[in-house]
N, C-alpha and C positions, 0 to 999 in steps of 0.2 A: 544724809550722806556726810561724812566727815571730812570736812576742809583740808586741803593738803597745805603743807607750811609752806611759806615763803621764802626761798633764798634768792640774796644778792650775792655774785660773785665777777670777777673781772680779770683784767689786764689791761695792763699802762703797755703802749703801743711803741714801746723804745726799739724792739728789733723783731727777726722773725722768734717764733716757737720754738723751745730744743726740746729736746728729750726729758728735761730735768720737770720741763712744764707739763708731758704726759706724765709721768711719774706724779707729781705732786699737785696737779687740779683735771687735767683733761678729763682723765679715766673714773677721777669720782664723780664730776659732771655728767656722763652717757646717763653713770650707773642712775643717780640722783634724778634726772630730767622724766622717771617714770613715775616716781612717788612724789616730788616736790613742784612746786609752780616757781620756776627758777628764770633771773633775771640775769641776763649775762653783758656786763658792760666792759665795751670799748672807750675806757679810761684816759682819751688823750688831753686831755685838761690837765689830768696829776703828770703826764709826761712834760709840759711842761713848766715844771719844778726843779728839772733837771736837765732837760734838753730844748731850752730856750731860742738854739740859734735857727737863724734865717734856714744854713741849711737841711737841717734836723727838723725843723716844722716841715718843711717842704716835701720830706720823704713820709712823710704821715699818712699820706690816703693809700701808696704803696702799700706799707707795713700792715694796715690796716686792711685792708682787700683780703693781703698776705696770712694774716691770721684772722679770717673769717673763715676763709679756703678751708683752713687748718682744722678749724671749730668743725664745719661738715664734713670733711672728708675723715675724721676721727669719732664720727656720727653723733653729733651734737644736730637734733632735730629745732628744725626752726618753728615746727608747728608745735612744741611744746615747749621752745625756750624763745623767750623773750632779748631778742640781741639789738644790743639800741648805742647809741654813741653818744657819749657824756656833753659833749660841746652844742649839741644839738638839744640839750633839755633845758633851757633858760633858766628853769627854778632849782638847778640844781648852786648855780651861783645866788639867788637868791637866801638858800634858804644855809650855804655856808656861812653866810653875809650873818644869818641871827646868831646862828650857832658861835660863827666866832664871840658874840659879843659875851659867851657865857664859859669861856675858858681862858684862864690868864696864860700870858707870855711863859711865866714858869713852870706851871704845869705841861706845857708844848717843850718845854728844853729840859724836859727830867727823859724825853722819849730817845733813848738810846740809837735807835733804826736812824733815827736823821741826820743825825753825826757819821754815820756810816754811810749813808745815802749820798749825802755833799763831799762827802770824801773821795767814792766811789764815782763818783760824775766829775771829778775837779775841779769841784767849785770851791773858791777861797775864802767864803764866809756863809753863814747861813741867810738864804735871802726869805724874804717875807711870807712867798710863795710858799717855800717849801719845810719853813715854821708851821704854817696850816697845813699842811698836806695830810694829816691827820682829822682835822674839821673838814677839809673838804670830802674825805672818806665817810665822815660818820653823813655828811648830805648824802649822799650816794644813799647809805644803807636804809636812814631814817624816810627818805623822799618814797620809796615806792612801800617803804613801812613793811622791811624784811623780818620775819620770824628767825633765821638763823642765818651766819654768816661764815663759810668754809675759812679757814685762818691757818696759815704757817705758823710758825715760832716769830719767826721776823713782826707778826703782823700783830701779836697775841695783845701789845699795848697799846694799838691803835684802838682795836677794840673795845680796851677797858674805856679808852675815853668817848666813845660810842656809848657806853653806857650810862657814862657819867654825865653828856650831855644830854641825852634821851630822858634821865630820869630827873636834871635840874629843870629842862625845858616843862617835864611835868608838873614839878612841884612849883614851879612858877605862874604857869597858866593855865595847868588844868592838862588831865591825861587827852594826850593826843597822841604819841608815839608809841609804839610795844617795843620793849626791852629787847633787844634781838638774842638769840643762844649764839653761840659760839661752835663749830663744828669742826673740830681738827679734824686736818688731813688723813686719810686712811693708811698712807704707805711714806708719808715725811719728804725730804730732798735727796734729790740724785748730786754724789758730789761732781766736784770738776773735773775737767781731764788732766789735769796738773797736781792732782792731789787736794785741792782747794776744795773746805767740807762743804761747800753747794755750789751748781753750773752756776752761771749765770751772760747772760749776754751781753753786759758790756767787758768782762773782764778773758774773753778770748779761749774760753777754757768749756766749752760747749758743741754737742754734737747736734745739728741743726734738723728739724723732719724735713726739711728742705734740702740738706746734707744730699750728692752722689756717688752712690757706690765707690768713686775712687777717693771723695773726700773723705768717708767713712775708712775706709781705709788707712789714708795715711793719717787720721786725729787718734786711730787706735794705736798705729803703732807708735806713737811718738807718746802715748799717753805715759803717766806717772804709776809708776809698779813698785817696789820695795827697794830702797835706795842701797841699803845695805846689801844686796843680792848681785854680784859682780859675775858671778858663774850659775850657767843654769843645776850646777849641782852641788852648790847649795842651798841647804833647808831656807823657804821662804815665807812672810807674812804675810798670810791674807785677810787680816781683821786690818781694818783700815784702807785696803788697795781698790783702789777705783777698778782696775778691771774685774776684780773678782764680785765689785756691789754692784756693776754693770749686767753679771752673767746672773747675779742672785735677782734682778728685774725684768731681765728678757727675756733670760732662756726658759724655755716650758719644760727642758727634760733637765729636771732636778736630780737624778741619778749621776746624770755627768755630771753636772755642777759639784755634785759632794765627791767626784771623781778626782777632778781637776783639782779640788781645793787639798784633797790627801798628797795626789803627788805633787802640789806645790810645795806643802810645808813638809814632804821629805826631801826632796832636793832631785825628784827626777824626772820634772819636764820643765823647761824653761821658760822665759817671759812671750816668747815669740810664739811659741806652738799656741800658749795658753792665749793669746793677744787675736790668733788668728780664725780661733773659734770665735769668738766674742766678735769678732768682723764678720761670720757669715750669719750670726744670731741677728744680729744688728741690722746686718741689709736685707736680709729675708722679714725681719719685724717692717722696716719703714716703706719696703717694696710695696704694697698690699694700699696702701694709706698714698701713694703718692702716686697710683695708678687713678684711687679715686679721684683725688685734687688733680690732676688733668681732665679727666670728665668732669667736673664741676668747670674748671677753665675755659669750656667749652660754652657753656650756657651764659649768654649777651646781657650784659646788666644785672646777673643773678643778688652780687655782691652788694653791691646798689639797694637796688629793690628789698630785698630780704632789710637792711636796715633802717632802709623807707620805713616800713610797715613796724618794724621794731620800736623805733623810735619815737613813731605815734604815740604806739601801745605806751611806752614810756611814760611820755607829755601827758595823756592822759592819766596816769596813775598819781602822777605829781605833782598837775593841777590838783585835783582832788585834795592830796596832801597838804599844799600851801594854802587853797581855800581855808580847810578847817586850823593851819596854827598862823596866822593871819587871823582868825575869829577870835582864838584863844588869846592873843594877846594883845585883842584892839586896834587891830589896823586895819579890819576892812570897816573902816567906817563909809555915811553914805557921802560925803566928801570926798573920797580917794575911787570909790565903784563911778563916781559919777566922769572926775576925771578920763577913770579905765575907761568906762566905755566909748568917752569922745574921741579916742584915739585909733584908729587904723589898724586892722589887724595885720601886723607884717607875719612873712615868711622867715623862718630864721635859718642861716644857710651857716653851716659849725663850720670853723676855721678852717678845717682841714680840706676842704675843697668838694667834701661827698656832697651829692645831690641829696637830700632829705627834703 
């Protein structure tokens, strides 16, 4: 029987889910979870590289619960996907620990994303954290020893150095990693509701699967349409207009789609008519998905438990992994096993406050 590949894929726990995150990881995930042995991490370790404070950690196990919810009721199956929480696998900091030592400063400040990243969170300088935020990703990927790993644009040079650490680790000590593939996204980014060419959650320009019918509403109508367009009679663009890349992702009846986009660019329906389909495509999409995540809200501990067992499955994978590059480069000597074993096996409880 032919081994199915391995994917590592994730989310940093900074906010709830939007729409831009169906669009660009959920829905290849369902599809993905029948053919692949797929790991799905709750990344709150990389959140804080950017969202450091007392009270941003604090909303963690929130957020987190909040997009687990999200993950099932968008039918992300637990009994085929592995969902584990990053702070709770101890050797995932271990094994950033090696890795950093095999990539200089300059190669981590050629990565364009983290100039953008520290910008984006308002932070005044680059801190140490989130100089690695890249090594600590290639641990993530290298630790459960992913055959591919799904990747934005944003994300394309974190990867390259993924590879470049997996294949120096090799030629260092001896093959012990697999080179991961790289898997672009199937369908790319939903932009912002402002015009801004990707949503994103901390910059306010996102329609949320948490989002209510009335919230839904007024983030459409206020959205960003063709700025030049003062009258709905005249001719308008729709190469570029967030509500028109919005209705080319939801709506299912593409007839009107190519309807709506003719009589935009003659000049004879206006921003509102066209605003107020895309509002009932919209509520009628997230209606269905947010009936389940009540029913899942319903089941005691589900959120818990499900990352209980996640998590394990995890640890275990990673143990395994750090045994064998620990061998590879001379650290499990019998000196250091002898120590290990005098010591006490503790319980490791991840910052964020989840029971694991």
């Amino acid at each position: 029987m032919e081994t199915r590949k391995r994917i590592l894929t994730g989310d940093r726990p900074t906010g709830p889910l939007h729409l831009g995150h169906y669009i660009g990881s959920l829905r290849d995930r369902v599809q993905l979870q029948d053919t692949c042995e797929t790991f799905l991490l709750i990344a709150d370790l990389h959140t804080l590289t950017t969202h450091a404070s007392p009270e941003k950690i604090a909303r963690l196990p929130e957020i987190i619960e909040s997009i687990v919810l999200d993950y099932l009721a968008f039918g992300i199956d637990p009994e085929k996907v592995t969902i584990f929480l990053q702070s709770a696998v101890p050797q995932t900091a271990e094994l950033a620990l090696l890795l950093g030592n095999l990539s200089s400063t300059a190669r981590l400040e050629q990565l364009p994303s983290l100039k953008d990243m520290a910008r984006a969170a308002g932070l005044h300088g680059m801190t140490y954290g989130l100089l690695g935020y890249p090594v600590l990703m290639a641990a993530d990927i290298l630790l459960v020893r992913a055959d591919l790993v799904p990747v934005g644009k944003d994300n394309e040079a974190h990867i390259e150095l993924t590879h470049e650490l997996a294949r120096r680790f090799n030629h260092l000590y001896g093959e012990t990693f697999p080179v991961p593939e790289t898997l672009p996204g199937q369908a790319g980014t939903l932009p912002g509701t402002d015009g801004a060419a990707k949503m994103g959650k901390s910059q306010g320009n996102a329609i949320l699967l948490s989002d209510s019918p009335e919230t839904i509403h007024r983030k459409v109508m206020g959205m960003y349409t063709d700025p030049a367009r003062i009258r709905a009679d005249i001719p308008g663009t729709v190469e570029g207009n967030p509500v028109f890349a919005y209705l080319e992702a939801f709506d299912t009846e593409k007839d009107r789609v190519k309807q709506l986009e003719e009589q935009y660019r003659a000049g004879t329906i206006g921003d509102v008519a066209v605003k107020k389909v895309l509002i009932e495509v919209l509520q009628q999409f997230i209606a269905p998905f947010q009936a389940r995540r009540r029913e899942l809200q319903k089941q005691p501990n589900l959120v818990e438990d499900l990352l209980a067992t996640g998590t394990h499955r995890a640890r275990e994978e990673a143990a395994k992994t750090m045994d064998v590059a620990r061998s590879r480069m001379g650290l499990n000597n019998s000196t250091r096993r002898r120590a290990a074993a005098s010591q006490e096996t503790l319980a490791v409880t991840p910052f964020t406050g989840a029971m694991i």
